[in-house]
C-alpha positions as a Markdown table, in Angstrom:
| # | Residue | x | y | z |
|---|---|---|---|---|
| 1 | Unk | -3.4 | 14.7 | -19.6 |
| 2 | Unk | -4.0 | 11.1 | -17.8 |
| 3 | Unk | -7.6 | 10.2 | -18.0 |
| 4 | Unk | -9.6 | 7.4 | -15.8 |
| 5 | Unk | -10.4 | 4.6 | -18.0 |
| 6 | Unk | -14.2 | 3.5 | -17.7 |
| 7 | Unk | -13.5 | -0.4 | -17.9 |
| 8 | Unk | -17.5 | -0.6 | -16.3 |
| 9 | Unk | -16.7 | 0.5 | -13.1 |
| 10 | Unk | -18.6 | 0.5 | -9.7 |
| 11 | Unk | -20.0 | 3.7 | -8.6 |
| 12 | Unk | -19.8 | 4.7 | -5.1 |
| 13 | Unk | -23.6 | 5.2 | -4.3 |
| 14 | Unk | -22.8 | 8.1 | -1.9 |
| 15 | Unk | -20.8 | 9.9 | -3.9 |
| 16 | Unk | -21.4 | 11.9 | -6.8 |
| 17 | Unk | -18.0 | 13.1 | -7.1 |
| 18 | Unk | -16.4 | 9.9 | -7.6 |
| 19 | Unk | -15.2 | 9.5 | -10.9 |
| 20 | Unk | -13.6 | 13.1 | -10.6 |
| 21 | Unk | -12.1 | 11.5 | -7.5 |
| 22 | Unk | -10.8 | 9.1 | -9.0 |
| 23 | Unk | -9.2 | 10.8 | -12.1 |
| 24 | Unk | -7.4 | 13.1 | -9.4 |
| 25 | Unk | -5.9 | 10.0 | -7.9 |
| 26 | Unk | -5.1 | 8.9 | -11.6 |
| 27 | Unk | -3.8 | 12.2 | -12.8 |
| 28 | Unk | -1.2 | 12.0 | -9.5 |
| 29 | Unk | 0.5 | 9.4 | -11.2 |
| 30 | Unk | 1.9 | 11.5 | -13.8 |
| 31 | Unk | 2.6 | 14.3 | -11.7 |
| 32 | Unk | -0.3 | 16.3 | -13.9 |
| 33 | Unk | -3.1 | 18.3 | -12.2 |
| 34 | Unk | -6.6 | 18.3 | -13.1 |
| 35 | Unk | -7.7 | 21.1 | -11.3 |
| 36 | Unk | -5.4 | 20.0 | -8.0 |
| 37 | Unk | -3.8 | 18.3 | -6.2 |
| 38 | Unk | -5.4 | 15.3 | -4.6 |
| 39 | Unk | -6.2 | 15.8 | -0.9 |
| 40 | Unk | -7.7 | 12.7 | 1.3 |
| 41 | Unk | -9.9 | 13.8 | 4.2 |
| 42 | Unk | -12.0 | 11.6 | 6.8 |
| 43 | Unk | -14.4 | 12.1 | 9.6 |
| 44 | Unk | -16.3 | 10.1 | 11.7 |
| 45 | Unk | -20.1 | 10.9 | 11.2 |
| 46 | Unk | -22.0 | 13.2 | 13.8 |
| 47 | Unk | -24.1 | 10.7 | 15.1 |
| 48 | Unk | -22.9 | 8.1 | 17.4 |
| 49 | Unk | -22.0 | 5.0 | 16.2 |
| 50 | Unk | -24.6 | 5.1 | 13.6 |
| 51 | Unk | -23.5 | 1.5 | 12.1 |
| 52 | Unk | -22.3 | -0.5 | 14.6 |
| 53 | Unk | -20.0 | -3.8 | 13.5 |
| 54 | Unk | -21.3 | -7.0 | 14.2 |
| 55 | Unk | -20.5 | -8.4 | 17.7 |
| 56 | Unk | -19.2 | -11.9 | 17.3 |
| 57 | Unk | -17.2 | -14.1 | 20.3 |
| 58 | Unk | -14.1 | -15.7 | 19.3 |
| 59 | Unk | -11.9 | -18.5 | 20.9 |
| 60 | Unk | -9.0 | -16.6 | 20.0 |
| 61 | Unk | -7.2 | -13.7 | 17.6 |
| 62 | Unk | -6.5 | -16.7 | 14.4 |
| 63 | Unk | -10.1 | -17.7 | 14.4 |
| 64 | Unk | -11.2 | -13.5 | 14.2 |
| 65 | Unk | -8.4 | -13.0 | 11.6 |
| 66 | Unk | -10.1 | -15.7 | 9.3 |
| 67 | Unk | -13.7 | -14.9 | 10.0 |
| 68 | Unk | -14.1 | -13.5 | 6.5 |
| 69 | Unk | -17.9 | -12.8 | 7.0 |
| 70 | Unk | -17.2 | -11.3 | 10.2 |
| 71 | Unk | -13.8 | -9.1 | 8.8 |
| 72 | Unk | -16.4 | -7.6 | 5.8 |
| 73 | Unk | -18.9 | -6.6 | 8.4 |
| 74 | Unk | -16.4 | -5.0 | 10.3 |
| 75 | Unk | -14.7 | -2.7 | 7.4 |
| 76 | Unk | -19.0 | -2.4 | 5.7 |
| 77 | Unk | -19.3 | -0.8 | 9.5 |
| 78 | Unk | -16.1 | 1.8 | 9.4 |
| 79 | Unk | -17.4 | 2.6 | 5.9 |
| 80 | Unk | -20.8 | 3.2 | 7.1 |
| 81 | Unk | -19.4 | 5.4 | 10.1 |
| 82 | Unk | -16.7 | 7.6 | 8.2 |
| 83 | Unk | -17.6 | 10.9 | 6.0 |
| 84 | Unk | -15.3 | 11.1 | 2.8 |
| 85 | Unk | -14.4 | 14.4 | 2.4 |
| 86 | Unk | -12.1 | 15.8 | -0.8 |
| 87 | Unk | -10.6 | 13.3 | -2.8 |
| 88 | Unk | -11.1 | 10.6 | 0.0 |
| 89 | Unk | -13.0 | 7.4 | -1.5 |
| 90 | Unk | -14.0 | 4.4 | 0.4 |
| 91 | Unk | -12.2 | 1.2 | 0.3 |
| 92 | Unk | -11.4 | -1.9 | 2.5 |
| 93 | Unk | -8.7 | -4.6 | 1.8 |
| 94 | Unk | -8.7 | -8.4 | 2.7 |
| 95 | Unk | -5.8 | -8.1 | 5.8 |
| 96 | Unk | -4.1 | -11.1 | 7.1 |
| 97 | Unk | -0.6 | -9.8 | 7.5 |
| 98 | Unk | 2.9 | -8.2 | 6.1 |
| 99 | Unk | 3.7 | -11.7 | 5.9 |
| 100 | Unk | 1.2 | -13.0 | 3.7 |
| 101 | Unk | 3.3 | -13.3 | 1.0 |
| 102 | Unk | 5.6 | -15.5 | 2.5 |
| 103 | Unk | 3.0 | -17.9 | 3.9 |
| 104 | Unk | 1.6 | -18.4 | 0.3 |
| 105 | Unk | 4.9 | -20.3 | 0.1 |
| 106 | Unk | 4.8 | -22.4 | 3.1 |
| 107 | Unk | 5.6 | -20.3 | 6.1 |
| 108 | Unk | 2.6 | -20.8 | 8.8 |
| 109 | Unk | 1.0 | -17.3 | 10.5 |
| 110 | Unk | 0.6 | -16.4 | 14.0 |
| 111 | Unk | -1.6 | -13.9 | 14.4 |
| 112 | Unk | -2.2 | -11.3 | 17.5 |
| 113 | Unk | -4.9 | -8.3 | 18.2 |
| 114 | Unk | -3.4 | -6.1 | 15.6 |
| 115 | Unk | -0.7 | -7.8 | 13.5 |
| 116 | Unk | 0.5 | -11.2 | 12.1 |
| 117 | Unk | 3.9 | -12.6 | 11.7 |
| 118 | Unk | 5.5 | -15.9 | 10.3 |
| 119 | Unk | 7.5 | -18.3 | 11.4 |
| 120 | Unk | 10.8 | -18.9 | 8.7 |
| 121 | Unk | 11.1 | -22.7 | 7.5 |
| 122 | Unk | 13.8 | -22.0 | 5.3 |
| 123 | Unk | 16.7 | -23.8 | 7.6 |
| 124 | Unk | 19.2 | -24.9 | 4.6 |
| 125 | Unk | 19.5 | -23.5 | 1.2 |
| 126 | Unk | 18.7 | -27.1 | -0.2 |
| 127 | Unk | 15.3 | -26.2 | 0.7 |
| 128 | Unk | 14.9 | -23.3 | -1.4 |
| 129 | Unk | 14.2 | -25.4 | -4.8 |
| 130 | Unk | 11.2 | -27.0 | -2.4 |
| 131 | Unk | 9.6 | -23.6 | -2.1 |
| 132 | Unk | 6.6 | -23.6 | -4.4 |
| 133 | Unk | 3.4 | -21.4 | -4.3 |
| 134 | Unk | 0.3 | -23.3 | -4.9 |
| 135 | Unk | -3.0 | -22.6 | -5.3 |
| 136 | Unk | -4.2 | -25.2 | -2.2 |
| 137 | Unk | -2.9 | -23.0 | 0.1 |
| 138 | Unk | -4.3 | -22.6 | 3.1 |
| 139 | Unk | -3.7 | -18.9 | 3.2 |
| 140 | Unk | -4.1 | -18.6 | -0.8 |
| 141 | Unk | -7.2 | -20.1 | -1.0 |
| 142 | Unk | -8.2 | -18.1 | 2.6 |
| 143 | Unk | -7.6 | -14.7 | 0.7 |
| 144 | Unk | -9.4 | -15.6 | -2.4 |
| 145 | Unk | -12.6 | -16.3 | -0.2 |
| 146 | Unk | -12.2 | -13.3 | 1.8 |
| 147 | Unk | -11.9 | -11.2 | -1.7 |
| 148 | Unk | -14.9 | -13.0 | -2.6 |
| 149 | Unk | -16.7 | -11.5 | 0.7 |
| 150 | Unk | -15.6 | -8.0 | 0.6 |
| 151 | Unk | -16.6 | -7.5 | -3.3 |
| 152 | Unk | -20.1 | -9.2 | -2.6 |
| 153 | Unk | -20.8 | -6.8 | 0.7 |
| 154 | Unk | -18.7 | -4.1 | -0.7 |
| 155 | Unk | -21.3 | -3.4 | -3.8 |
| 156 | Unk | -22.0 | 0.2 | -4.9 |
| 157 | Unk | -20.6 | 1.0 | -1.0 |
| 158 | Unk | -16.7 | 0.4 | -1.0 |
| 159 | Unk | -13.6 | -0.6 | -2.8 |
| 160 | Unk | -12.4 | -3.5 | -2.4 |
| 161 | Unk | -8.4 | -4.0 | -2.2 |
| 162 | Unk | -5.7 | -5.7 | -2.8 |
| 163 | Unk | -3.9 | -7.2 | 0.2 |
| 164 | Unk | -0.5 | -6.7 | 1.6 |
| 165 | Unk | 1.7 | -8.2 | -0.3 |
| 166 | Unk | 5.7 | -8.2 | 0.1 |
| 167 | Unk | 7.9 | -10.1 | -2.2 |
| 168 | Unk | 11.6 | -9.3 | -2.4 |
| 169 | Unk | 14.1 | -9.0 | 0.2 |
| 170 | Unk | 10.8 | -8.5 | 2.8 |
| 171 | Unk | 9.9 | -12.3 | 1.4 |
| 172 | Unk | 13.1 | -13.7 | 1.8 |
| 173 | Unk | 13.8 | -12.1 | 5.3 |
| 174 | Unk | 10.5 | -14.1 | 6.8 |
| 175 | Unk | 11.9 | -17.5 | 5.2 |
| 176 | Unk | 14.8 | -17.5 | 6.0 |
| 177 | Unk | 15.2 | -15.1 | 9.4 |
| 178 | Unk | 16.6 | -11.7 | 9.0 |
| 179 | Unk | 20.1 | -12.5 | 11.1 |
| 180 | Unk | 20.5 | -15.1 | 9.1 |
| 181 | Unk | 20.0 | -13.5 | 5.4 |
| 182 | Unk | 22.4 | -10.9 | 5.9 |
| 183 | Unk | 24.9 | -13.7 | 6.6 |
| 184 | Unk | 23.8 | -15.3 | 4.0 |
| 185 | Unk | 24.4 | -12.1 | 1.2 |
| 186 | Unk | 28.2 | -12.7 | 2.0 |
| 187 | Unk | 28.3 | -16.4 | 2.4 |
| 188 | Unk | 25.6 | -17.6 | -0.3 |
| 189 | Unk | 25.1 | -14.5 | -2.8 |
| 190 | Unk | 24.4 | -16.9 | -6.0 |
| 191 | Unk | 21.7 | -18.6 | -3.5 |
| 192 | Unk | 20.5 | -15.6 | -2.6 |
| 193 | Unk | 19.7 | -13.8 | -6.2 |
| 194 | Unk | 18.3 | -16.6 | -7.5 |
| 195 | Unk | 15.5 | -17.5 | -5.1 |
| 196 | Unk | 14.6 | -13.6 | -5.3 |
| 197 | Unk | 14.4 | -14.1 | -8.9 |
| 198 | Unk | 11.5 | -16.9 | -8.3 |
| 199 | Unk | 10.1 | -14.6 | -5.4 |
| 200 | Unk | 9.2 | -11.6 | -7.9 |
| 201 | Unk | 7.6 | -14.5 | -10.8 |
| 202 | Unk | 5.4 | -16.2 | -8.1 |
| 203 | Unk | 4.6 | -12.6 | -7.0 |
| 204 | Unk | 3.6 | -11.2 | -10.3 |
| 205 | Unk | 1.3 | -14.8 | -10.5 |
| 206 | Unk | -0.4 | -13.2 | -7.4 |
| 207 | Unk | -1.0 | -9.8 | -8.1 |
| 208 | Unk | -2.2 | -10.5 | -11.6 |
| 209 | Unk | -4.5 | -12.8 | -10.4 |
| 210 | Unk | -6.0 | -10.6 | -7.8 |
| 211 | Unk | -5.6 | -7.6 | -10.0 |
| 212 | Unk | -8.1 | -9.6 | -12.7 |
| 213 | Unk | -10.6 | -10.4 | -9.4 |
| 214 | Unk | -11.2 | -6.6 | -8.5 |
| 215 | Unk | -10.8 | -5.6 | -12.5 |
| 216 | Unk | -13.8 | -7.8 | -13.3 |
| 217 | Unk | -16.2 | -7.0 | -10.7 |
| 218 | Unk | -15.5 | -3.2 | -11.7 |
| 219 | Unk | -13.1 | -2.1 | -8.5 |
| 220 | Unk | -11.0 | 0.8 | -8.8 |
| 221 | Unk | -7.5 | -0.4 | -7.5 |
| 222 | Unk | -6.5 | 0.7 | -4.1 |
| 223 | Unk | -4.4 | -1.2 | -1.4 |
| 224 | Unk | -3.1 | -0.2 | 2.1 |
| 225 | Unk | -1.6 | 3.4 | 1.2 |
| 226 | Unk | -5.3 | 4.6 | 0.8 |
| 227 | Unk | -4.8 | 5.7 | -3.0 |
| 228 | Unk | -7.8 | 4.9 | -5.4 |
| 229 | Unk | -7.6 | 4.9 | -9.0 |
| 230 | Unk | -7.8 | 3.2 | -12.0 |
| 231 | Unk | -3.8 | 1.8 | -12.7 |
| 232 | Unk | -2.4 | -1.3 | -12.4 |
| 233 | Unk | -0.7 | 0.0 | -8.8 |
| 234 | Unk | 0.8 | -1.3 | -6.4 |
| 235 | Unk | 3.8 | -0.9 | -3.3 |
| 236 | Unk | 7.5 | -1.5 | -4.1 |
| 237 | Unk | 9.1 | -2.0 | -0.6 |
| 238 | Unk | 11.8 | -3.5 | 1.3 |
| 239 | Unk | 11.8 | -2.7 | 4.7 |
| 240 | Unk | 15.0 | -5.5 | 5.4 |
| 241 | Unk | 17.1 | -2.3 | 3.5 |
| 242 | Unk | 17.5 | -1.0 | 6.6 |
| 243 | Unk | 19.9 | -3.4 | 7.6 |
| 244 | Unk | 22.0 | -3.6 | 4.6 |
| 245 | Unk | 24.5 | -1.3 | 3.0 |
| 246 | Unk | 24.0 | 0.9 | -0.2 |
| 247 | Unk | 26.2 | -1.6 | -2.8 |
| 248 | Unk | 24.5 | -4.3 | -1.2 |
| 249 | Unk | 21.1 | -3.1 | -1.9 |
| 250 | Unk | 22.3 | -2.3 | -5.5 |
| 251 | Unk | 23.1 | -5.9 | -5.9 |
| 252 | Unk | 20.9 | -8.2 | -4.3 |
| 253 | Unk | 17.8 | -5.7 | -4.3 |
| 254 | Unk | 17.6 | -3.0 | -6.2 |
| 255 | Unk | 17.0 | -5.6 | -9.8 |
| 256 | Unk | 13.7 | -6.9 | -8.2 |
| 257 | Unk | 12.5 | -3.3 | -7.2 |
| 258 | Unk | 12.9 | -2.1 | -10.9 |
| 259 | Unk | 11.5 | -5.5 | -12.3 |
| 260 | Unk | 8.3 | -4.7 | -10.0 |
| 261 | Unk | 8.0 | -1.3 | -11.1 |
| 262 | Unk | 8.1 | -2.7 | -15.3 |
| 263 | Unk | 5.6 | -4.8 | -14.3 |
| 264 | Unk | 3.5 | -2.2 | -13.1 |
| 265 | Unk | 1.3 | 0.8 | -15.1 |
| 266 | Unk | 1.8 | 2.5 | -11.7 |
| 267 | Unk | 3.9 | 2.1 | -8.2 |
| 268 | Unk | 4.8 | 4.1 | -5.3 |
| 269 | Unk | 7.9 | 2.7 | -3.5 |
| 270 | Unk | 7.1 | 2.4 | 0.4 |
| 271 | Unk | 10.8 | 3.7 | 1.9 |
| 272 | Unk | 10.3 | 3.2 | 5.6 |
| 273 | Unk | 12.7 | 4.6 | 8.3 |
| 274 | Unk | 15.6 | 7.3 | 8.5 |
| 275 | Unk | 18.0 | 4.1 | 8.3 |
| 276 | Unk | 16.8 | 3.6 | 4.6 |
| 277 | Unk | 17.1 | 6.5 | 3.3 |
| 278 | Unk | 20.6 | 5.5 | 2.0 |
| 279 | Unk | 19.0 | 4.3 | -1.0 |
| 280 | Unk | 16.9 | 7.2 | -1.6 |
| 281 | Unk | 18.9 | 7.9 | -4.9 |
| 282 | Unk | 19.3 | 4.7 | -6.4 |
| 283 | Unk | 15.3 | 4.4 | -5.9 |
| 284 | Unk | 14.8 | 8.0 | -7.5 |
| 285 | Unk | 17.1 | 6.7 | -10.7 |
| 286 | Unk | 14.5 | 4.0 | -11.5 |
| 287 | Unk | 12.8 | 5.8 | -14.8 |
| 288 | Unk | 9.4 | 3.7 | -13.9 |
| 289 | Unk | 9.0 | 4.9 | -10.4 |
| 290 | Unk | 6.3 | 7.1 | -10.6 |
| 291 | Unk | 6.3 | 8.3 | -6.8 |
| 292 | Unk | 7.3 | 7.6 | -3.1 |
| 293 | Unk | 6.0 | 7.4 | 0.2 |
| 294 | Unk | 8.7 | 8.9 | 3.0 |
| 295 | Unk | 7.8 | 7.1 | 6.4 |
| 296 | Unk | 10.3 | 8.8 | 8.9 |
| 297 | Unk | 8.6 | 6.4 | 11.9 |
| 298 | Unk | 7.5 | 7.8 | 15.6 |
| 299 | Unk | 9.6 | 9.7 | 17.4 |
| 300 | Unk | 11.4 | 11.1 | 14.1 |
| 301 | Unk | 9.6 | 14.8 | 14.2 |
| 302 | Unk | 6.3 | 15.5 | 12.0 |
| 303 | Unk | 6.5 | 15.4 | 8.1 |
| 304 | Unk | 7.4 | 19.1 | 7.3 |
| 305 | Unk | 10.6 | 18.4 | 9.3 |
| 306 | Unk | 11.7 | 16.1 | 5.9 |
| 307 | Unk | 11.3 | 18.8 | 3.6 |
| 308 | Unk | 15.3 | 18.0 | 2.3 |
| 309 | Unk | 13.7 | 14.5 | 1.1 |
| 310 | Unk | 10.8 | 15.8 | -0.3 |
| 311 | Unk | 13.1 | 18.5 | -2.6 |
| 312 | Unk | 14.8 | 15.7 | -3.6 |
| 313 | Unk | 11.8 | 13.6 | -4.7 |
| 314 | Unk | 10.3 | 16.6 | -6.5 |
| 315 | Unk | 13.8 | 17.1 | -8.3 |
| 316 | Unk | 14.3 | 13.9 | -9.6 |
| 317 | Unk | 10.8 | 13.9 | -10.9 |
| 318 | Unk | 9.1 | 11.9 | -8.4 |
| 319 | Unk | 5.4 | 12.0 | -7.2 |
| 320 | Unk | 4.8 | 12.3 | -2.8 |
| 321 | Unk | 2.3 | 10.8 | -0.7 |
| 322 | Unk | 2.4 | 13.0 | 2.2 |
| 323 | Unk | 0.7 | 12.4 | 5.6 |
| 324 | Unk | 0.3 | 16.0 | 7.6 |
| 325 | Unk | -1.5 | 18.3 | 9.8 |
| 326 | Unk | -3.7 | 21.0 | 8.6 |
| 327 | Unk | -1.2 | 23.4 | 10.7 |
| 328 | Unk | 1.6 | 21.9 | 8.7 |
| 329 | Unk | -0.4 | 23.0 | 5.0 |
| 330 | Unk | 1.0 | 26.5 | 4.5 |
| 331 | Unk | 4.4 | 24.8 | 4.7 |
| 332 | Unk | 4.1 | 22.3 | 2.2 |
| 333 | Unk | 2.5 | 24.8 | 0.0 |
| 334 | Unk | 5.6 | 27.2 | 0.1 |
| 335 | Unk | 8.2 | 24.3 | -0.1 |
| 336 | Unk | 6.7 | 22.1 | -2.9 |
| 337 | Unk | 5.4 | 22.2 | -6.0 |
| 338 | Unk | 1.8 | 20.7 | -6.3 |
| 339 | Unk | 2.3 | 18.5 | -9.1 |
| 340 | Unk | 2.6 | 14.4 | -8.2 |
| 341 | Unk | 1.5 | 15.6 | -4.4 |
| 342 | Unk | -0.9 | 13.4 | -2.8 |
| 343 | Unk | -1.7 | 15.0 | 0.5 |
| 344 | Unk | -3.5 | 12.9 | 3.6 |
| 345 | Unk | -4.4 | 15.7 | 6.0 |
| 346 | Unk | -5.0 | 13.7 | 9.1 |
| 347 | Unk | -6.9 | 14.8 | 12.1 |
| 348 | Unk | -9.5 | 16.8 | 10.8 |
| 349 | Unk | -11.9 | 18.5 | 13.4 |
| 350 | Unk | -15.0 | 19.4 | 11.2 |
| 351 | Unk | -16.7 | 20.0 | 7.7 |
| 352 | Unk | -15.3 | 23.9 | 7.8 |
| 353 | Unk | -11.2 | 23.1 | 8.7 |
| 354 | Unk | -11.7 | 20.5 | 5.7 |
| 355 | Unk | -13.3 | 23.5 | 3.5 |
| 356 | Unk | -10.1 | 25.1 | 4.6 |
| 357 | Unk | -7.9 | 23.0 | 3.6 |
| 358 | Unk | -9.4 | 22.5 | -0.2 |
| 359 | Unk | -9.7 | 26.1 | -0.8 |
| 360 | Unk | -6.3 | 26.9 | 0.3 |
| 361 | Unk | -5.2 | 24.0 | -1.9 |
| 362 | Unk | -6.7 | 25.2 | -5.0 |
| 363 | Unk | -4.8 | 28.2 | -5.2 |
| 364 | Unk | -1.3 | 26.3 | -4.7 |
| 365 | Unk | 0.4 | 27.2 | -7.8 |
């Protein structure tokens, strides 16, 4: 049986469930159950805006992203106005993008209400020996201080996260322009492999180096997916699979995906769209894949219409973050098995539906 480890970590004041939170979460990994499976809950708290964030005018949406006072107070505020019901623990991540990554290495960020995006500066493959993470970054440097904000307001009251980060053929696609890299696999293949081999050693610089940040102040590790525990975790993805076929993906890709998974104790691959599910079972064959997160994207049905993909996780050994509605329970519960299920029931209406749901979930067998 996996246990949490206790490396001194921060107690979530309002909970006095979390460390059995927590070894749920850690337990998932394995595909083991302590008692079972883990179940993420949320509702907003009865009373009306009982927190409200800090109201702040900016000039525009770059000088709000970077606010790192101001984008602490905000999360401290959804924190303070959200109940965390079942295996549901509070935690808040340092956001300035998907292409964060990729500005670490030079690209500059434009950022609108919701999202950012980059700009590529790769124009000619004699540039690619000029790419070079440093730790002057603008955006580097931006991070660490906004990491720096979120553990200090965070204390005893939230997790603090690790941001977004996408190395691999995500990286490569915003430095070099999407059109243009799958030209490139054909036309410059050699160039290709061995600027994702730098990619995945600059980004194993930056997670360990965040990783030791949240370690030392006593974090759990979480990150966008919503999953708290105690592993070295992160997000395998590679949302630019979509565009490229199965024996290219095996080639160019597929090495960096199972070099980030070695690196890792723990990692749930991020497979995003019906167009990459082609590659399903070369991601399933990687031994140190512990799990996967099946987005089918709007418009594509709800999640018990994937049931095929989830059999085929389950089969190969795999663990599932799944994202339902309460209605859709009894389903998963006579389809899968609960072991290595991580279930986000969204949408819950009150404290009675959310009893529901756990006692219904304790019996799955």
């Amino acid at each position: 049986m996996t246990h949490s480890r206790s490396y001194n970590l921060m107690p979530i004041e309002t909970l006095d469930d979390w460390e059995l939170r927590l070894a749920r979460q850690d337990a998932f990994w394995e595909c083991e159950l302590i008692d079972r499976p883990v179940v993420s809950m949320t509702l907003p708290k009865s009373s009306s805006n009982p927190h409200p964030p800090e109201s702040k005018h900016f000039k525009g949406f770059r000088e709000r992203w970077l606010d790192s006072e101001f984008q602490a107070n905000w999360n401290l505020a959804q924190v303070a106005n959200t109940e965390y019901l079942g295996d549901s623990l509070p935690m808040a991540w340092p956001n300035l993008g998907p292409d964060l990554f990729s500005a670490f290495l030079g690209c500059e960020l434009e950022f609108g209400e919701e999202t950012s995006w980059s700009t590529p500066i790769l124009e000619d493959w004699k540039q690619a020996s000029e790419l070079n993470f440093s730790p002057d970054n603008l955006y580097w440097r931006k991070l660490l201080e906004m990491t720096d904000t979120f553990l200090e307001m965070g204390q005893g009251k939230f997790y603090t996260g690790l941001t977004d980060i996408h190395p691999g053929g995500d990286a490569l696609a915003a430095l070099r322009d999407p059109m243009r890299l799958n030209m490139d696999l054909m036309d410059q293949p050699e160039e290709v492999k061995r600027l994702l081999g730098d990619l995945n050693q600059i980004y194993a610089r930056v997670y360990d180096h965040c990783y030791s940040l949240l370690q030392e102040s006593g974090q759990a590790i979480s990150a966008w997916p919503g999953i708290v525990s105690t592993r070295k975790w992160y997000v395998p993805s590679n949302d630019f699979s979509c565009m490229v076929s199965e024996q290219m993906f095996g080639e160019f890709f597929l090495p960096g995906i199972v070099e980030e998974c070695r690196f890792l104790e723990a990692s749930i691959y991020h497979l995003d769209g019906p167009r990459a599910l082609r590659h399903l079972n070369a991601l399933l064959e990687i031994p140190e894949l512990n799990a996967v997160q099946w987005i089918y994207g709007a418009g594509n049905g709800r999640a018990t219409d994937w049931m095929p993909v989830y059999h085929r996780c389950q089969e190969a050994g795999k663990g599932l973050q799944i994202a339902i509605e309460s209605d859709e329970l009894e389903t998963i519960i006579e389809e899968l098995r609960p072991n290595g299920v991580w279930l986000s029931i969204e949408n819950i209406r009150d404290h009675e539906e959310a009893e529901w749901v756990l006692n219904r979930v304790l019996s799955w067998r």
